[in-house]
N, C-alpha and C positions, 0 to 999 in steps of 0.2 A: 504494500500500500504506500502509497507516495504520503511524505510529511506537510501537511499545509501550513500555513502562516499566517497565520489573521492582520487584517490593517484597516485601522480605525484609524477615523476624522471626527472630532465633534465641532458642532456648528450651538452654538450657547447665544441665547437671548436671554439679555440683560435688563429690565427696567430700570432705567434713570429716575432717581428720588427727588426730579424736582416736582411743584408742587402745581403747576399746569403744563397742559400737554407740547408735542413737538411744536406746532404749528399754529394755535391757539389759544386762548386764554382758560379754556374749560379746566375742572378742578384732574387731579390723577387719584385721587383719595379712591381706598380698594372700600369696596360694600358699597357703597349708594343701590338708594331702589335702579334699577333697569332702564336706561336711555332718559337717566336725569343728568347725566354731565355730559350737553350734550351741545353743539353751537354749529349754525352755516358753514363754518371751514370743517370741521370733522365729520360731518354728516353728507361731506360733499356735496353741496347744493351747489348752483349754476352761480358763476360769478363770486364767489368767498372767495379770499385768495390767501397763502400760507402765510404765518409771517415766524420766523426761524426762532427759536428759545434759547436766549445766549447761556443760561444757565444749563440746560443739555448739552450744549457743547462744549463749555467747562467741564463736564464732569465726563463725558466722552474722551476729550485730551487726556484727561486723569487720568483714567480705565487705559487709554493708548501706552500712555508713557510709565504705568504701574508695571506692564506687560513688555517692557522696553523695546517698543514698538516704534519707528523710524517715523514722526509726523511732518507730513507734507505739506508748504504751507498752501498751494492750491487745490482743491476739491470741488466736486461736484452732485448735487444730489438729482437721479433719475427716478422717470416712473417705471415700475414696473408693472406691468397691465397683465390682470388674471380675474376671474369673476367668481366672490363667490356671497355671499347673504353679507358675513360679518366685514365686506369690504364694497361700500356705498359707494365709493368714488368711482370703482372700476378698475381703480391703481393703488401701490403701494409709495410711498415716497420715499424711495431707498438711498445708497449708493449704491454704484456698478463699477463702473470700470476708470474711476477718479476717485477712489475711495480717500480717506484723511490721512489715513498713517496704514503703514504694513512693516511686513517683517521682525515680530516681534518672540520672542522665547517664555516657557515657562517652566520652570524646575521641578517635578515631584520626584517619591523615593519609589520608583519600579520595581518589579519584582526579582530585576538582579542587581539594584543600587540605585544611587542617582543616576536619573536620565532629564534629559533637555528636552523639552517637547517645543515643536516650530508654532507659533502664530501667525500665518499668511497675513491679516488684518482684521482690523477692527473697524466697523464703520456704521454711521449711523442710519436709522431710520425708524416709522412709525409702527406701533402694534397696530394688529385688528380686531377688530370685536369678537364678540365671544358668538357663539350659537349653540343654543340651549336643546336638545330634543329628547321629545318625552313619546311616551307610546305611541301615540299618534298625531302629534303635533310638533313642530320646530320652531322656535321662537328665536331670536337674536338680541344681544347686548350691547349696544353699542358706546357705552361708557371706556370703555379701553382702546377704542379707535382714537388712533392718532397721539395714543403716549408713546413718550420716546422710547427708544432702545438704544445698546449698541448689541450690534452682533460680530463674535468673537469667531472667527473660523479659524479652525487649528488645521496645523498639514497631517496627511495621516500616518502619524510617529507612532502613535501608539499600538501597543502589540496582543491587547488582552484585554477582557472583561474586567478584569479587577485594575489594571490601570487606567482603563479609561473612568473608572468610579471616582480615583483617587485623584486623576486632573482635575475633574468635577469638584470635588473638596476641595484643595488646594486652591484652584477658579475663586469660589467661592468666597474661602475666606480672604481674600485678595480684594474683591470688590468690596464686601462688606468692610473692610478696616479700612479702606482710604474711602467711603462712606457714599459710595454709588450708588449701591445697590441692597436691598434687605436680605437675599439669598433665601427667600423664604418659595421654597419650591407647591408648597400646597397652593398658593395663594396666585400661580403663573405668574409670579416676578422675576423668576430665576427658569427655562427653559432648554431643554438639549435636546438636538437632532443628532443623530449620528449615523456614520457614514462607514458601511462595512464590507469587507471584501474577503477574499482567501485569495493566495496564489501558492503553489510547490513553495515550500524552504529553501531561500538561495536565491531564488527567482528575484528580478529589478521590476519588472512589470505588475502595474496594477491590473488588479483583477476585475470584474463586473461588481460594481458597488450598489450596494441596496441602503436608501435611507428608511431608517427605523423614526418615527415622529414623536415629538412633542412628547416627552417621560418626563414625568411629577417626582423622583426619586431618586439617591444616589443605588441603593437596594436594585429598582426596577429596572437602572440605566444598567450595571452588570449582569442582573439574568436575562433581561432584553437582550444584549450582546453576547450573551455566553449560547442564550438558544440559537440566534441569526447563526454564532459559527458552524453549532453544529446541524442547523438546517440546509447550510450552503454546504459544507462537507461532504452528510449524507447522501446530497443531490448529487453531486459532480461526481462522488463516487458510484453511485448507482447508474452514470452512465448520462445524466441529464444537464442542464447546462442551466447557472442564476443570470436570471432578467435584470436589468435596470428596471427598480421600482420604490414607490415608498411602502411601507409597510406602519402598521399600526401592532400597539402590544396589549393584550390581555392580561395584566397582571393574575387576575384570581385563576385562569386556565394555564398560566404558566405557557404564553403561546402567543404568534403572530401572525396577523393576516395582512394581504393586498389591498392596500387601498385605492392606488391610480399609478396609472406607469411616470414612472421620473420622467419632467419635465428639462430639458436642455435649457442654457440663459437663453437661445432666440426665441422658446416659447412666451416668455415674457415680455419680447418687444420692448425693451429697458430703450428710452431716446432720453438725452436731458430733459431736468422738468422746466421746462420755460416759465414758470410763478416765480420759481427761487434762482436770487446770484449764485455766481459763483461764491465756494467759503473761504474766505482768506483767513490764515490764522499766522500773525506778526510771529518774529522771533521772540519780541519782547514777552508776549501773552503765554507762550509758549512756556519760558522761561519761568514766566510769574506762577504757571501751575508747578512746572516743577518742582519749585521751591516749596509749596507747599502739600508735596506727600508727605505724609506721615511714615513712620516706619513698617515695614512690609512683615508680615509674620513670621517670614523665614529666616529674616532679618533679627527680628524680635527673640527667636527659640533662639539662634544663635547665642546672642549675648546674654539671654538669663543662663544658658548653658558658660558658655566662656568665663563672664563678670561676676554670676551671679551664684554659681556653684552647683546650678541646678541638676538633675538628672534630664534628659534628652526625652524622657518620657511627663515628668513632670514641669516642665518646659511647654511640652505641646500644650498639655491639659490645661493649663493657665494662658496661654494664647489659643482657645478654644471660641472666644468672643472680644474684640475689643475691648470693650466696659470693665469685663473680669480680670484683662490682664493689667488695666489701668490702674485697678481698685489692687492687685497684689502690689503692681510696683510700689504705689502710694505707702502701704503698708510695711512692708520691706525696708523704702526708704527710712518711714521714722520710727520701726523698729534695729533695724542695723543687722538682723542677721536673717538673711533672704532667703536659705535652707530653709530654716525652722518656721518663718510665715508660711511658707510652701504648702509643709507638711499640713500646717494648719487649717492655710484656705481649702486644703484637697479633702481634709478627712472629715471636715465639719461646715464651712461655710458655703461648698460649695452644694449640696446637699437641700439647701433653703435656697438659692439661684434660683430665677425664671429669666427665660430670654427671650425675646419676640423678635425679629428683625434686630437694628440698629440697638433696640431698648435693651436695660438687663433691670432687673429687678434684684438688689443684692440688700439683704436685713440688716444688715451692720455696718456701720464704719469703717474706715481703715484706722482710723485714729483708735477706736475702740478693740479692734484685734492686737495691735501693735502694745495698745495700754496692758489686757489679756495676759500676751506671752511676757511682758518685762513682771507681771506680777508673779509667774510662775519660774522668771529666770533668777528673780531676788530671794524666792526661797518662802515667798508671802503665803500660795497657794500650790496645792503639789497639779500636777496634769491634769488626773482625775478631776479635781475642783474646778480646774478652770472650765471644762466641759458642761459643769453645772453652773457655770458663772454664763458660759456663751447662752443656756437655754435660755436665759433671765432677761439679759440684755438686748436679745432678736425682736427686733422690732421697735425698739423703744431707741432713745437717744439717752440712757443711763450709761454712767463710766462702769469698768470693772471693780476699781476700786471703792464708789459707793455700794458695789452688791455685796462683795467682799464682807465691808463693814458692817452692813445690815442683816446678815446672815451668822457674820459671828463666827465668818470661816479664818481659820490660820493653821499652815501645814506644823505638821509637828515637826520636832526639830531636834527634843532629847534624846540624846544618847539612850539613856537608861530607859527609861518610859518604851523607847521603840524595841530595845534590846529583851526587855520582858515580854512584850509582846509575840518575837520571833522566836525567845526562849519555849513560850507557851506553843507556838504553831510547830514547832518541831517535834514535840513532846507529844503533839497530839498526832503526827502522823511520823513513827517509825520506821514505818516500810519503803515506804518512798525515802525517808531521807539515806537509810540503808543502802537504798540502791543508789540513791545521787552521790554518795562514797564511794561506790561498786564504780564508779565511770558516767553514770546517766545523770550528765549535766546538764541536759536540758530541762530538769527536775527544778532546777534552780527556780524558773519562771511562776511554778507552779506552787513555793512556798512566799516567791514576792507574793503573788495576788492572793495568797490566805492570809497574808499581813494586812495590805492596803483594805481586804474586806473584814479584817476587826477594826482597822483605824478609819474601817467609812471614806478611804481612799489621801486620808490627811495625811500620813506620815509621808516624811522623806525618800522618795524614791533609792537615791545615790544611799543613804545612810542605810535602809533595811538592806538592800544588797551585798553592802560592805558587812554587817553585822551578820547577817544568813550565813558570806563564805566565811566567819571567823570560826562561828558556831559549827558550821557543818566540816571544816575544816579544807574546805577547798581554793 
């Protein structure tokens, strides 16, 4: 049997988060009742004419040069003419072949390392409406006509169902941190097409490519592509040859069907749009977005890893949302030791997190975690306490320190006091300490936590330990 090779392209539609659409003033706000945001230019009525959203294009250069993507300063926007309910005007108002910027790269961890994946370009244009059908009726939305996009077309680098999941991640959190985009895929703000093929292993030539549509998931987007390979596989091994088409995916059937045979660009009849200039975009403006990207997450895991001491996993997990890695660093900062917030934020704060889009919803302070761990680094409150200090303070804006006092909590700290304690917990299980003489030192663990559960978790962690090996003799 000959080796095949799968070769993906994803094509990602982006929603721009500004707050009226590409070409007119109507709201972009998601939920409105049905064909209430809705105006003569998006509805394409006879004579409306476009008029271009400078803040779309701001945030498009953004997305371009996030993606380090070559921005051209002349462009052009065309129509592209196709008919269908959720597209009133008869056209789309795209780019073609004068797109803004191209040639751009993106980094993820493949599944034999880092690899580079290509970005052909980025360029903008309008959504279309939604169309709603029910058992026997079809209905149309036209509230999402005419919000912006970019659409990100990648070359097809990619080699697998599961990395094409993970560009999509990576995509994702990308848009979302330099603040384009919500990534909120339920909600069709975040969109992928994808483009798939087989040829022999080895082989330079692309194969006959089938677009898979419009997948709501990073989940859907890898088994969507994991069945395409092995449906075009089966095929071609059986003797049969894959159509240029688009196909559509059944998630709950685990399965894909034919929607319409692929369309070629001259199907489209793409001519410039004669309503809109040409887009100039200065060096200067260029520049001025530049300066103001934020730092890139890949960017960001680095230096909490490098600066910050973190672990490579606990890194990611904290640049998991903008807001959350903002609210660590903060905390880090004016605690001073950026390990042990880590620890923190992961095992407890994050827990109580909600995240919607751009929003995050975080219970506590940084100032208040920060206050937290110096109370349990002075010797005030042992671990355990501080746990029942965070339950107190969620939600509210009380320090550590006042719960501390009103609760009447203080770790213990005597020698002797803690020493009769572990004297009592040994005495009462000989067998076990037996064997934790015998060699089985991981025994040890199991006579701290008989300690911290007579002391109700107040004693000195460092000091029972110390006093356990004196006792046990280890």
């Amino acid at each position: 049997m000959t080796a095949w090779e799968p070769v993906i392209g994803l094509e990602v539609h982006a929603q721009l988060l500004t707050r009226t659409k590409a070409f007119c003033g109507c709201s972009t706000a998601y939920g409105a009742p049905p064909n209430t945001q809705v105006c003569p230019v998006c509805l394409g009525l006879p004579g409306a004419l476009p008029v271009l959203n400078g803040e779309a294009v701001r945030m498009a250069v953004r997305t371009a040069l996030a993606l380090s993507c070559t921005i051209k300063p002349h462009s052009r926007f065309a129509r592209k003419n196709y008919f269908y309910p959720d597209l009133p005007k008869g056209y789309q108002i795209s780019q073609y072949d004068e797109p803004f910027s191209e040639r751009g790269h993106l980094v993820i961890e493949g599944e034999g390392g880092e690899r580079r994946i290509g970005i052909t370009r980025v360029h903008m244009e309008e959504d279309a409406g939604k169309n709603v059908h029910g058992a026997s009726v079809s209905v149309v939305d036209l509230n999402r006509a005419g919000v912006p996009l970019v659409e990100i077309v990648g070359e097809p680098d990619l080699r697998s169902a599961t990395e094409a999941a993970e560009y999509l991640r990576v995509l994702r959190d990308v848009l979302v941190f330099i603040g384009v985009n919500d990534g909120n895929l339920e909600e069709g703000s975040f969109r992928c097409d994808a483009n798939v093929s087989i040829r022999p292993a080895g082989a330079k030539e692309l194969g006959t490519r089938v677009e898979l549509k419009n997948i709501n998931s990073f989940r859907f987007v890898e088994r969507a592509i994991a069945h395409e390979i092995n449906r075009q596989t089966a095929l071609v091994e059986g003797g049969g040859r894959v159509v240029q088409e688009t196909r559509g995916w059944k998630e709950g059937e685990g399965t894909s069907y034919s929607l319409r045979s692929k369309e070629e660009a001259q199907d489209y009849r793409y001519f410039p749009d004669p309503d809109l200039p040409p887009l100039v975009l200065d060096a200067m403006f260029v520049e001025e977005v530049r300066a103001s990207l934020p730092e890139l997450p890949r960017d960001k895991r680095d230096r909490f890893v490098r600066e910050m001491g973190l672990t490579p996993q606990a890194a990611g997990v904290l640049t998991g949302h903008p807001r959350v890695a903002a609210f660590f660093e903060e905390a880090a900062t004016l605690h001073g030791q950026p390990a042990r917030v880590a620890n923190f934020v992961q095992s407890e704060v994050l827990r109580d997190v909600t995240t919607h889009g751009l929003a995050a919803t975080i219970p506590v302070t940084a100032r208040q975690v920060a206050g937290l761990l110096r109370l349990v680094d002075a010797g005030t409150i042992s671990g355990k306490q501080a746990k029942e200090v965070y339950a107190k303070i969620v939600g509210s804006d009380r320090m550590p320190e006042d719960v501390v006092a009103e609760l009447g909590m203080q770790q213990v700290s005597d020698a002797s006091a803690i020493e009769e304690v572990c004297r009592r917990v040994v005495e009462q299980n000989p067998k076990q300490a037996e064997q934790l003489r015998a060699g089985k030192t991981a025994l040890l663990g199991f006579f701290v936590g008989q300690v911290m559960k007579e002391t109700k978790g107040s004693a000195n962690p460092q000091l029972v330990n110390d006093v356990l090996r004196r006792l046990l003799g280890i």
